[in-house]
N, C-alpha and C positions, 0 to 999 in steps of 0.2 A: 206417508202423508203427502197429500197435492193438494193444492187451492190451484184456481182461478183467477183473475181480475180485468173485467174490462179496462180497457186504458186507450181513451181514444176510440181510434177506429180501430186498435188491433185488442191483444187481450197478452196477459203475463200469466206463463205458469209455471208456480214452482212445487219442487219436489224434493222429500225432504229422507231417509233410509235409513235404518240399523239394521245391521248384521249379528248378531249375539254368536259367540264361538262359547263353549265351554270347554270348562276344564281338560287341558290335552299332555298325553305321554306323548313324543315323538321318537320313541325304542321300545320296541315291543318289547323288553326287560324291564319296562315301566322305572330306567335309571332314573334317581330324583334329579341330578342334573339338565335333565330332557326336558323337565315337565314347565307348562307354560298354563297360569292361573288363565281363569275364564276373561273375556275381555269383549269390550263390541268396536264397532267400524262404523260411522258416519260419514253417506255419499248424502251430494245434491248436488240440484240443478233447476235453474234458474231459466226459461224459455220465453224470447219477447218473438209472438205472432206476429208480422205486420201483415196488415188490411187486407194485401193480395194473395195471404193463404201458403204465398209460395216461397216468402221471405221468412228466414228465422236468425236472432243472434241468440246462442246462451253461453252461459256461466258454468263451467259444470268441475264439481273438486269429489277426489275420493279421501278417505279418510282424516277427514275436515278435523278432527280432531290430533291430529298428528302422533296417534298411539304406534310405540315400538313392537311390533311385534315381529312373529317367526312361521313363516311357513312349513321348516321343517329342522329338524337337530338331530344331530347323533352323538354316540361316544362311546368309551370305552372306562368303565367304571375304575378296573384296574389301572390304568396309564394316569387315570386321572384326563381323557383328553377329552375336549368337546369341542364339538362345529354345528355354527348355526346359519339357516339362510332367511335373511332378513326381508319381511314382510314389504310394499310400497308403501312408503314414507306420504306424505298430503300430496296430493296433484292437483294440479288445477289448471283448465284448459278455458277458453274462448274461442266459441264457431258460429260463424257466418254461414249459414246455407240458402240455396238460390234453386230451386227445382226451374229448368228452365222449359216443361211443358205439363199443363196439368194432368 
């Protein structure tokens, strides 16, 4: 999703993302320990134009909703052991950019 907005003499745009994962095994033995329900991921970002085209500040977060999740798991059904590697947590950043020739 993006909109637009004049404002002024520059213009705002924002932009808004879902990512859908489904349902995933992370052990090709499909161990139920592995297994990570479907789930989505919310980025945006937030873009103020100024006038000269050459100026920009934005806003920009990934997973705006702060969902736990796992990139990847393994384990060992018999041991009982499992290891998981934890997905990024919300990020959120602020940029100023300056192109300094057209």
């Amino acid at each position: 999703i993006s909109n637009t907005l004049e404002i002024g003499s520059g213009r705002l745009v924002s932009q808004l993302g879902w990512a859908h994962r489904g349902r995933q095994f992370y052990d090709i033995s499909a161990f139920k320990g592995t297994e990570q329900d479907a789930f989505g991921l919310m980025d945006g970002r937030v873009t103020y134009f100024f006038a000269n085209e050459r100026t920009t500040l934005s806003l920009q977060g990934t997973n705006l909703l702060d969902k736990e999740w796992y990139t990847a798991a393994g384990g060992d059904a018999n041991a009982a052991r499992l290891a998981f590697l934890a997905g990024e947590p919300r990020r959120m950043a602020l940029q100023l950019r300056h192109k300094l020739s057209r």
